[in-house]
C-alpha positions as CSV (number, residue, x, y, z in Angstrom):
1,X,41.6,-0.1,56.7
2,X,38.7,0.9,54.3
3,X,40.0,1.0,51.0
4,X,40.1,4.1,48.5
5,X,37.7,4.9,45.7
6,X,37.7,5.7,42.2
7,X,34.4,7.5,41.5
8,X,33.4,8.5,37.6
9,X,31.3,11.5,37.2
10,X,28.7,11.7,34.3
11,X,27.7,15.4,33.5
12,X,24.7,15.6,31.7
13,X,22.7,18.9,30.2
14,X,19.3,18.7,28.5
15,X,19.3,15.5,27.0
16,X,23.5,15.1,26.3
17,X,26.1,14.3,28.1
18,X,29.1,16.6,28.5
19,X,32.7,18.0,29.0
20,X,33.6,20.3,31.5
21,X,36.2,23.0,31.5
22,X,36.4,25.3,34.4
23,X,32.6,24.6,34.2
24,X,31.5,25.6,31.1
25,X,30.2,22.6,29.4
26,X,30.5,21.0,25.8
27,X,27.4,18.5,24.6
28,X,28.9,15.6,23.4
29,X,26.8,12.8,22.5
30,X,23.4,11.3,24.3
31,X,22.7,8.2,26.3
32,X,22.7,5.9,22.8
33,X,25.9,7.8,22.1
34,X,27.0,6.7,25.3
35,X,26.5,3.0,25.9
36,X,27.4,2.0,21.8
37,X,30.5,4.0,21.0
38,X,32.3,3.5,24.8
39,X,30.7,-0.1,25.9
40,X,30.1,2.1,29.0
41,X,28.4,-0.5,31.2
42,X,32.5,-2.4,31.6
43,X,33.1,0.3,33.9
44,X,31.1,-1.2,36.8
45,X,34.2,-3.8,37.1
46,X,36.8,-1.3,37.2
47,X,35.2,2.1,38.8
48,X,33.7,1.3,42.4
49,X,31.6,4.4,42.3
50,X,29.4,6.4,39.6
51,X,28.0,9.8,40.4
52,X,25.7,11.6,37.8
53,X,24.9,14.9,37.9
54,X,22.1,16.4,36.0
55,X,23.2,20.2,35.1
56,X,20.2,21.0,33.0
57,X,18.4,24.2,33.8
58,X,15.8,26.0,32.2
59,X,14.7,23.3,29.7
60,X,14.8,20.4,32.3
61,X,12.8,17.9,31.1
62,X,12.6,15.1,34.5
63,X,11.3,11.9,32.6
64,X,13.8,12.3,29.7
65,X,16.3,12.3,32.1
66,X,15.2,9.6,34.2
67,X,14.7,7.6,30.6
68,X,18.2,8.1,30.1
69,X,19.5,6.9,33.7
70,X,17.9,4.2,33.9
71,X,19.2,3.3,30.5
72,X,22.3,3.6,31.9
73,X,22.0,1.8,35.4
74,X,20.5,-0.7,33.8
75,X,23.1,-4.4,34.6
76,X,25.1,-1.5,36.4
77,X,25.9,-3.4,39.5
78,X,27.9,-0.6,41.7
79,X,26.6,1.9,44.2
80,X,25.2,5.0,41.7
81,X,24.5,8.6,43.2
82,X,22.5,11.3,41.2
83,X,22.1,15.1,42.0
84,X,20.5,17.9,40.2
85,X,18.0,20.1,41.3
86,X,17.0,18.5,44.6
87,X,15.3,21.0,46.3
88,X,12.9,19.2,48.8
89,X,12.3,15.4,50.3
90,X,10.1,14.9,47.1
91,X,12.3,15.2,44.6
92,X,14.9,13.1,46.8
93,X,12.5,10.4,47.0
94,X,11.7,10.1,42.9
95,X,15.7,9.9,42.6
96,X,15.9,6.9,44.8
97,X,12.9,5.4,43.5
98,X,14.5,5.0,40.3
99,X,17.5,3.8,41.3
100,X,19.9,6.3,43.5
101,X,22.0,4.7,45.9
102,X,22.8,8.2,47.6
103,X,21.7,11.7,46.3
104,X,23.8,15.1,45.6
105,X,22.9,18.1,47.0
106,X,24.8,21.4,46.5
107,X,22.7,24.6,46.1
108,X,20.3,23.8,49.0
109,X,22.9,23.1,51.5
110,X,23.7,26.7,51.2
111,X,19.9,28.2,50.8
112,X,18.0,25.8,52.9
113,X,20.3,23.5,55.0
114,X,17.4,22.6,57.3
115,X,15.5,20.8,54.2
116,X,19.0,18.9,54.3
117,X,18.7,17.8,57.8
118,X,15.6,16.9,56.6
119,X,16.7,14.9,54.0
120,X,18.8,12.8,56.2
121,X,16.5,12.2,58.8
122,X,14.4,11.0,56.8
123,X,17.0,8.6,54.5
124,X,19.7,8.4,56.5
125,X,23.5,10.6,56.3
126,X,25.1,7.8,54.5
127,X,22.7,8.3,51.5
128,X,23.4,12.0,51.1
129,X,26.7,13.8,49.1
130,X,27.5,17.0,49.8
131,X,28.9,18.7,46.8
132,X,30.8,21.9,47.0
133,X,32.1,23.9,43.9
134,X,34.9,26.5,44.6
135,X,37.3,28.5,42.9
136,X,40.3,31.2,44.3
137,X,39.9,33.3,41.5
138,X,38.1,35.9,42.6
139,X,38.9,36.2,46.3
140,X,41.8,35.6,48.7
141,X,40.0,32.9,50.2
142,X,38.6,29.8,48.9
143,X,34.5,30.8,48.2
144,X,31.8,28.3,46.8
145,X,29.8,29.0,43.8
146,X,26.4,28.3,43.6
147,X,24.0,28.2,40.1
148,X,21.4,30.7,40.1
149,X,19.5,32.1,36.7
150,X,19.6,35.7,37.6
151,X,23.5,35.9,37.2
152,X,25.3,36.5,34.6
153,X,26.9,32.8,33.7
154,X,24.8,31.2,35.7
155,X,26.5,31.3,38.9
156,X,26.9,33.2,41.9
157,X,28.9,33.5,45.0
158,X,28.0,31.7,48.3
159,X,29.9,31.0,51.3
160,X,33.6,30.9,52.1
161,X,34.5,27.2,51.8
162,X,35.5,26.6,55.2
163,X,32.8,27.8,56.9
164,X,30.5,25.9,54.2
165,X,31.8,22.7,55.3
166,X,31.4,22.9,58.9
167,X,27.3,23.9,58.0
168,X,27.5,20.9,55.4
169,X,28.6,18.5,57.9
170,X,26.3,19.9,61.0
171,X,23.3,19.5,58.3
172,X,24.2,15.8,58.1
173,X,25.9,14.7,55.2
174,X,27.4,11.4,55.3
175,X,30.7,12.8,52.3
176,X,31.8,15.6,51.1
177,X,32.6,16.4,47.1
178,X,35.1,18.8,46.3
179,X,35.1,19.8,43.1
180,X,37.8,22.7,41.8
181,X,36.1,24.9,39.4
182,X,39.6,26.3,38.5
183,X,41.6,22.7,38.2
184,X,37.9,21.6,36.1
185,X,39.0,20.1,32.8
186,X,42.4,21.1,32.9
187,X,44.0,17.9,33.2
188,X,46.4,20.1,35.3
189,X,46.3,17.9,39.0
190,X,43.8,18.0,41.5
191,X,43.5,21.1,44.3
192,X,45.5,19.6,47.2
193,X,45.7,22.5,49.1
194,X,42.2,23.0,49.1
195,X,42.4,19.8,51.8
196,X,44.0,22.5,54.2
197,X,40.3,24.3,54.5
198,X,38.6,21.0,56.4
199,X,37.9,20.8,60.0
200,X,41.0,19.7,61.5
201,X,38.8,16.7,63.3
202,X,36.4,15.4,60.8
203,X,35.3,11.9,60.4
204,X,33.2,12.6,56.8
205,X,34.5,11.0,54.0
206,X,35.9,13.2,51.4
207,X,36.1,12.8,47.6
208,X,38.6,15.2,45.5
209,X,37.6,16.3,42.5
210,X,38.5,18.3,39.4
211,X,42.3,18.1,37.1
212,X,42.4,15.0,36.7
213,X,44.2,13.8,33.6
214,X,46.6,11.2,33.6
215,X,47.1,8.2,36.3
216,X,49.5,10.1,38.7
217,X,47.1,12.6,39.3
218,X,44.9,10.1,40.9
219,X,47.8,8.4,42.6
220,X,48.4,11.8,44.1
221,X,45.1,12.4,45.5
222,X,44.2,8.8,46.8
223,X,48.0,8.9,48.5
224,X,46.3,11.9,50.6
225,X,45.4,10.3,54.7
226,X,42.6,12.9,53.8
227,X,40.9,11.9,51.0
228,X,39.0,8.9,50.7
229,X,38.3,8.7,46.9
230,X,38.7,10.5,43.5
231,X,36.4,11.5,41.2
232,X,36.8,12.4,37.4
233,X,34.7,13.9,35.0
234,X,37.6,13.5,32.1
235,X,34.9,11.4,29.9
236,X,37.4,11.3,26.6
237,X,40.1,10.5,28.4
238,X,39.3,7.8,30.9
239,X,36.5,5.9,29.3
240,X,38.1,2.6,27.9
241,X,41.4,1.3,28.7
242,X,42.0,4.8,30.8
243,X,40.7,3.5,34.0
244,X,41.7,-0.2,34.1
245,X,45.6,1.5,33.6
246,X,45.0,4.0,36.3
247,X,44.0,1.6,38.9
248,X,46.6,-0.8,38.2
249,X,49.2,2.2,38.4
250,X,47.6,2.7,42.2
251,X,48.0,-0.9,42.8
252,X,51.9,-0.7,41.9
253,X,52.2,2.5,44.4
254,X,50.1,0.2,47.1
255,X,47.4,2.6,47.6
256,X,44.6,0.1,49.1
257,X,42.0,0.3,46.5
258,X,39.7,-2.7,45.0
259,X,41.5,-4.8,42.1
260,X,40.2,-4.2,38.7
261,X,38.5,-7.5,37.5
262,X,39.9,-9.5,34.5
């Protein structure tokens, strides 16, 4: 049985890193910030994941942020994926060049999914993470949201999510990230239901993210036959002693996941 994940997500806008609250972020220190005030690099022996996703926009500025990840990978020995702006093989390439293990894509699934098969064809599915932001608010049914200038906010509607995942998977990703735009931040729980809106067969691995704020939470979602692993954003609250408790809580429960080291 392949054991579950715990995945730590590092947002990070123009130079900072960030909070996130239903998607509406909060700068809160930069990489120096980072690495001295939460010895960030002890993580790699309790987290078996990171992903880092690089939200800048308009004032992107590529080598800065590729100063700043390698900072950070650097003695980070666990598999890293980065996403942000991919919009073509090119700028997939650069991010495993310096130092991606798999890659996020999320807006170009939904506006170009051939450039993903593309992608994958030409890296392989396993390396690529399909992430897919949703919220109920504003429909019935479960719709993504995609980030496009011309809107107010920033974002925009795309697909319905259950539709979205079948063209996700057929495009060739090798997981899927949920993320709750509504459950972002709150430290309320993670979107369970949101599970119901998968293809009943499907043999992607899926990571659930977005609530999470105390150890039962994660408990919750790894206890799930349908989620592979958990991933949370909750910098303030997990950095430290927060993920060495939460894992040893999902040890006590006897969710299969990897030991924290000593």
């Amino acid at each position: 049985m392949l054991k579950k994940r715990l995945i730590f997500t590092l947002l990070y806008r123009d130079g900072k890193f960030c909070l996130s609250r239903n998607f509406r972020l909060q700068n809160i220190g930069d990489v120096f910030w980072l690495l001295d005030s939460y010895n960030f690099r002890n993580l790699a022996g309790i987290i078996d994941e990171l992903v880092i996703l690089d939200l800048s926009r308009e004032s992107r500025d590529k080598k800065i942020f590729l100063r700043d990840m390698s900072l950070v990978l650097e003695d980070f020995f666990i598999p890293v994926s980065i996403g942000g702006n991919i919009r073509d093989i090119d700028a997939a390439d650069e991010l495993f060049s310096s130092g991606a293990d798999k890659i996020v894509l999320n807006t170009l699934f939904h506006v170009d999914d051939k450039a993903c098969i593309r992608i994958a064809e030409k890296f392989g599915s396993q390396a690529i993470v399909a992430s897919i932001d949703f919220t109920h608010i504003y429909s019935t049914a479960l719709s993504c949201w995609i980030y496009e200038t011309r809107y107010s906010g920033g974002l925009k509607p795309g697909a319905n999510l259950s539709p979205h995942l079948n063209v996700v998977q057929q495009a060739g990703c090798g997981e899927i990230l949920l993320r709750s735009i509504d459950r972002d931040g709150t430290s309320n729980g993670l979107d369970i239901n949101s599970l119901n809106e998968l293809p009943e067969v499907t043999s992607v691995p899926v990571i659930l993210s977005g609530g999470i704020g105390k150890a039962s939470h994660i408990s919750e979602g790894l206890s799930e036959s349908r989620v592979d692993a958990i991933a949370s954003a909750n910098l303030l609250n997990f950095v430290g002693s927060g993920f060495h408790n939460a894992k040893a809580v999902l040890i006590e429960n006897g969710i299969n996941v990897t030991r924290s080291l000593d």
